[in-house]
Structure formats: structure tokens, C-alpha cells
C-alpha positions in Angstrom: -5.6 -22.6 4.9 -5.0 -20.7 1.4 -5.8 -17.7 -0.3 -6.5 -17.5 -4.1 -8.3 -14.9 -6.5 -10.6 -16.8 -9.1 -12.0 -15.7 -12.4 -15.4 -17.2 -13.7 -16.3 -15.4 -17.0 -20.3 -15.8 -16.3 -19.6 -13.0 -12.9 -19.3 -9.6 -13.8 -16.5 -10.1 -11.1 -13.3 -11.4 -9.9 -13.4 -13.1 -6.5 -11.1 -13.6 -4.2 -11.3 -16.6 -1.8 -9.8 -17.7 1.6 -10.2 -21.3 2.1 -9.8 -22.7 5.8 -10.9 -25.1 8.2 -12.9 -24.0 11.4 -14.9 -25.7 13.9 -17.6 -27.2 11.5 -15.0 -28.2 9.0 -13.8 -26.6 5.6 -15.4 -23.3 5.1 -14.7 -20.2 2.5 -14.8 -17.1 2.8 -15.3 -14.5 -1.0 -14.6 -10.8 -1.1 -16.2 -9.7 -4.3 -13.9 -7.8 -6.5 -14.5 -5.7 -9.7 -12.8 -6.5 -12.9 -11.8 -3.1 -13.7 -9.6 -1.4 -11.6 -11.5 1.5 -10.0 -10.1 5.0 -11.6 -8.3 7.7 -9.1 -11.6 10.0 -9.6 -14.0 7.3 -8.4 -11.5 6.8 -5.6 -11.4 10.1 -4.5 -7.2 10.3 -4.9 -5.8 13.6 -4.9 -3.0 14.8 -7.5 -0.7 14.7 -4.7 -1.2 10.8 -4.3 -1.5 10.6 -8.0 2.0 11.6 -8.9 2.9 8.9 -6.6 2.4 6.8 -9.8 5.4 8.9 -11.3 8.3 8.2 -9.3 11.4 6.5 -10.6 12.3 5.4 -7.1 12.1 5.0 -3.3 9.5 3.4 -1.1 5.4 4.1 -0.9 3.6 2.6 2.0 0.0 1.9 1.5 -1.5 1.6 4.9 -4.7 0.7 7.0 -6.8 -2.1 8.4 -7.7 -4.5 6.3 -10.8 -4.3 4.0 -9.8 -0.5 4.2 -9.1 0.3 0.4 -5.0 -0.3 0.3 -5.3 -3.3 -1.9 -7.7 -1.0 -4.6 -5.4 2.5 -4.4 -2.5 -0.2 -5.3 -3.8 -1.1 -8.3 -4.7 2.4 -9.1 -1.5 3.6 -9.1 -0.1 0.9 -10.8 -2.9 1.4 -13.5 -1.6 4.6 -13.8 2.0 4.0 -14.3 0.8 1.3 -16.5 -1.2 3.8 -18.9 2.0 6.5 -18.4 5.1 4.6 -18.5 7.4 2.3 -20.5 8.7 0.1 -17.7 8.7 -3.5 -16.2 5.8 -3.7 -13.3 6.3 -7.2 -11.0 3.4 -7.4 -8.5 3.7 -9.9 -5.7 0.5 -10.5 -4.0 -1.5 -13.1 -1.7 -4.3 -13.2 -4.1 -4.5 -11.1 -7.4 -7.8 -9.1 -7.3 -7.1 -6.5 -10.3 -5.5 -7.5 -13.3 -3.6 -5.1 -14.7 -4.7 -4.6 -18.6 -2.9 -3.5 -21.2 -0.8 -0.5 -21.1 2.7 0.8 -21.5 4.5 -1.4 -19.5 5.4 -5.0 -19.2 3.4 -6.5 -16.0 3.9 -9.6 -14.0 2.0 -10.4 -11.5 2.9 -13.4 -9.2 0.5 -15.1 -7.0 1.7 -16.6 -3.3 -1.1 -17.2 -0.8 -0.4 -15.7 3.0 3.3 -18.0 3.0 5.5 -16.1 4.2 8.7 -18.2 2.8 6.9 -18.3 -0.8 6.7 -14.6 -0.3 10.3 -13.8 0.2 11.2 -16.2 -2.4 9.4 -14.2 -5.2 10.5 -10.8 -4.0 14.1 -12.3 -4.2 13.1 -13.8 -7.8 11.9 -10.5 -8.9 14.4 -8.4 -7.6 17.1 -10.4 -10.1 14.5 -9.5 -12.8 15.8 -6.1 -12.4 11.7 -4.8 -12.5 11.3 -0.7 -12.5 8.5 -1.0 -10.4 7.4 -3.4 -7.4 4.3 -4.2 -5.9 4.2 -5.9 -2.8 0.7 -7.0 -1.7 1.7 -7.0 2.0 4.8 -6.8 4.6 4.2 -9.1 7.4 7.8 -9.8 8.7 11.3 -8.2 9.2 12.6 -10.1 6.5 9.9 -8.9 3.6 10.5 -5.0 5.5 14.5 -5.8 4.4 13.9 -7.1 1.2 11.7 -4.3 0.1 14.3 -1.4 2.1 17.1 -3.1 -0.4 15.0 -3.0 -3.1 14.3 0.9 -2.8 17.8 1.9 -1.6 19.0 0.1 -5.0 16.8 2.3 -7.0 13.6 0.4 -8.1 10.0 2.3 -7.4 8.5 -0.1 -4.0 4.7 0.3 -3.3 4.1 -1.7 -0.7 0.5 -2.7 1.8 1.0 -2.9 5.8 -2.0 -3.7 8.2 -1.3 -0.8 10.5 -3.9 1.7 12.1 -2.2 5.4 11.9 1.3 6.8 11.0 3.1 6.3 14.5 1.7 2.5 14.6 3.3 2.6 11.0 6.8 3.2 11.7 7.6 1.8 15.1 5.8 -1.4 13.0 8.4 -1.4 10.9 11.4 -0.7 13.2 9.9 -2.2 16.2 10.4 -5.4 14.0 14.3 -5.6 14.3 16.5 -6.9 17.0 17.5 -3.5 18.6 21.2 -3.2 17.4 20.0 -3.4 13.5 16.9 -0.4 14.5 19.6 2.8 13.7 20.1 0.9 9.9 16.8 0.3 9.4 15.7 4.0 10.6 18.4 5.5 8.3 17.0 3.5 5.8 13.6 4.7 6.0 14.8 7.9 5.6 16.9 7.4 2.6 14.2 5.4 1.0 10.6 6.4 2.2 8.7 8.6 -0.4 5.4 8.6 1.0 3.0 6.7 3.3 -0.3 6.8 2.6 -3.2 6.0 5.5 -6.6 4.4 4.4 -9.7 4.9 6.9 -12.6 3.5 5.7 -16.1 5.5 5.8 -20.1 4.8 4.9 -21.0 8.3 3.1 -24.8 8.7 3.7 -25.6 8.4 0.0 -24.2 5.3 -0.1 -21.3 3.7 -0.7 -18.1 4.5 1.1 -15.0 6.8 0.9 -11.5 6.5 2.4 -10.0 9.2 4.5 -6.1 8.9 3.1 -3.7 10.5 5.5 -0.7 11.5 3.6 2.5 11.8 4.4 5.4 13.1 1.6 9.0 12.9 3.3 10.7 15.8 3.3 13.9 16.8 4.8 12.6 17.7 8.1 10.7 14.2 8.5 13.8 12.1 7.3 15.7 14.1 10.2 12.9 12.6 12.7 12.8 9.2 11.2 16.6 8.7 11.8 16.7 10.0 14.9 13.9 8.0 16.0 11.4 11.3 16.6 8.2 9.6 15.2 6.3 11.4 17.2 7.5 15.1 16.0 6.3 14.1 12.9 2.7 14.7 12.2 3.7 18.5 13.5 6.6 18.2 10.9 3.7 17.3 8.4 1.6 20.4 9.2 4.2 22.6 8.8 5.3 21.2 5.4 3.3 21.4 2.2 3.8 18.8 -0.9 0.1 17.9 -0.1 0.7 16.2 3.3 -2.6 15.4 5.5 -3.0 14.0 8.6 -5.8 12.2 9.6 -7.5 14.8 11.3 -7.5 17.1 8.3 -8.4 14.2 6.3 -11.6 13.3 8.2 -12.4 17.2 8.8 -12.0 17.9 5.0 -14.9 15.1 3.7 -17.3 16.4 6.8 -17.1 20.1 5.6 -17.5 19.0 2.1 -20.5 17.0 3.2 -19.3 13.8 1.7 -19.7 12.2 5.3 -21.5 12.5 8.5 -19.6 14.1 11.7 -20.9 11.1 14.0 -19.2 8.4 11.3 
């Protein structure tokens, strides 16, 4: 049971492959990836999400199920900084579906499968490497949460994917995850650290194709106060009355209806 990205030069493609065993014996599974990494126009990302690509540190949280888009807006951002910036990029990811091409920056990007232990090892490797920026491809456990609040609290950039359906599923994810005497750290340390989680809903427009709905969320002093208090759910009202482009999901979804770009029954 592995995962792995794979390259043939005759595709116009990158795959990426999950190979297990079922019922009827070994069997694959290939999500079809592009070779380019998909620009923040194409992707619909506002300027807001864009200067996400600009910090110099803290924590960004890409969020959604999967197959919702996290994986792409990633490499978008990093794409960005990559173009932008004269720093060191180390991506740790179960598979590498976009390459990051050449740029301003000195990449790395490490492949692991779905171990966990392999995972933790890496982020502990690239954290002595001293990177600038780092790209985890998904936190699955308390220990990868830790690793990537140390990280941020010691001043590198942290983008990071969870599988989580909406904000409040987010961060009592991510606290809910400790033993209960360690949840006040952690909760302080989201709000020391966290810049910005951003939500991915997945939609078919009726052109074709299909567009993400990206609730965003930009911490501001207000929100820290909830987070280390443990007020998740005054939150999304702390996020309407803010600005710095925050959007729940609600707004999100209401915003590509009235613009037409999808259908009110999707």
C-alpha cells in the first residue's frame, strides 16, 4: 500500500498513483495531473490569498476534502513565491504532483508515501536545513501538527494541507488531537502562529469544468483572542466583522452564484 507521482515523457501529464491490494488482488488507482502548475487566475485566487505567497512567517492551512483543490492552490502559492522570492522552499509531500520549475528560490521537494514515521522524519530533516519556506503535503497526526506549530513559532513560512470539511471541523481537528492538559499550548500556539486558513469546496460550473469556493480566514487580533480561549465558534462572526479579505463559506458560495459562475442547486 504506497503512494508515488510518476513522470512518463510521452503523457502530456504527471500521474500520481496509489498502489494497494483489495479483494481481487493488487490494484492502482491514477489521478491525472498537469505538468504545469495551474496559475492563480485560472484558479480563481483572489489577491487576498495571493499575498499569502508573501509572508516571511507563521502558519497557512490549506483545507478541504480530498480531491478538493488544496494539493493545486499549494503549488500555486509556492509557484508564486518561487517566481517572487530569493529563499530556500522544502516541500514534504505523499506524492509530488507539481514540480516546481525554475524560479528565484532554491526548491526541494521530498517524496514520502502516506508513512507517517517517514513523514515526521523529513519534517525534522528539513527543519535542521534551516528552509524559509515549508510545504507540508498533509497533517495527519498530533506529532506532524507539533512539528509544523514549532516550525512557525520559530519563524519559517508553514503551508500546510488537512482533510477537514469547514473552519470549526478545522480547529477543534487540530486541538481535539492533544491529550487535554497540552490543548491551552497548542491553542496559544495557534494563535501566535496561524496566518490564515484557507477552505476548498469543490464545484461543477455549468460550462464545464469546476471552481473551488475558498473560505478565508486572515487572523486578526480578535480571532487569536477566540482561538486561545477556545471560542471557535465566535469566530466566523469575528470574520464578518473583520476585513483583510476574510470569507466564510456562505459568502463564498453566494459570491460565484451571483456572478453566475455556478448554479444555486450545486
Amino acid at each position: 500500500d504506497t503512494e508515488f507521482s510518476h513522470l512518463e515523457s510521452a503523457l502530456a501529464c504527471r500521474l500520481r498513483v496509489s498502489l494497494f491490494h483489495d479483494s481481487t488482488g493488487p490494484s492502482i488507482a491514477l489521478r491525472v495531473i498537469p505538468k504545469e502548475v495551474p496559475g492563480a487566475d485560472t484558479l480563481g485566487l483572489g489577491e487576498a490569498v495571493r499575498r499569502l505567497a508573501s509572508l516571511n512567517k507563521g502558519l497557512v492551512l490549506l483545507t478541504g476534502p480530498m480531491g478538493s483543490g488544496k494539493s493545486t492552490t499549494l503549488a500555486c502559492l509556492l509557484e508564486i513565491a518561487n517566481r517572487a522570492r530569493k529563499d530556500f522552499i522544502i516541500g514534504v509531500h505523499d506524492a509530488v504532483e507539481f514540480e516546481l520549475g525554475m524560479g528565484c528560490c532554491l526548491a526541494r521537494q521530498r517524496e514520502v508515501g502516506r508513512d507517517p514515521e517517514r513523514q515526521r522524519q523529513a519534517l525534522r530533516s528539513a527543519l535542521r536545513q534551516a528552509p524559509d519556506i515549508l510545504a507540508i503535503d498533509e497533517v495527519r497526526d498530533p506529532e506532524t501538527i507539533d512539528l509544523a506549530l514549532q516550525a512557525a513559532h520559530a519563524g519559517h513560512v508553514v503551508f500546510a494541507t488537512l482533510q477537514t470539511a469547514s473552519l470549526l471541523d478545522t480547529l477543534t481537528c487540530l486541538v481535539d488531537a492533544f491529550p487535554l492538559e497540552r490543548q491551552p499550548w497548542i491553542r496559544t500556539r495557534l494563535a501566535d502562529c496561524l496566518k490564515a486558513i484557507v477552505g476548498h469546496t469543490l464545484l461543477r460550473k455549468p460550462t464545464g469544468g469546476r471552481v473551488a469556493a475558498l473560505e478565508t480566514l486572515f487572523t486578526t487580533p480578535a480571532i487569536a483572542a477566540h482561538l486561545r480561549e477556545g471560542r471557535f465558534a465566535e469566530v466566523p462572526a469575528a470574520m464578518k466583522d473583520g476585513r483583510y479579505g476574510q470569507e466564510t463559506h456562505n459568502q463564498a458560495l453566494v459570491s460565484l452564484i451571483q456572478r453566475g459562475i455556478v448554479e444555486p442547486m450545486e
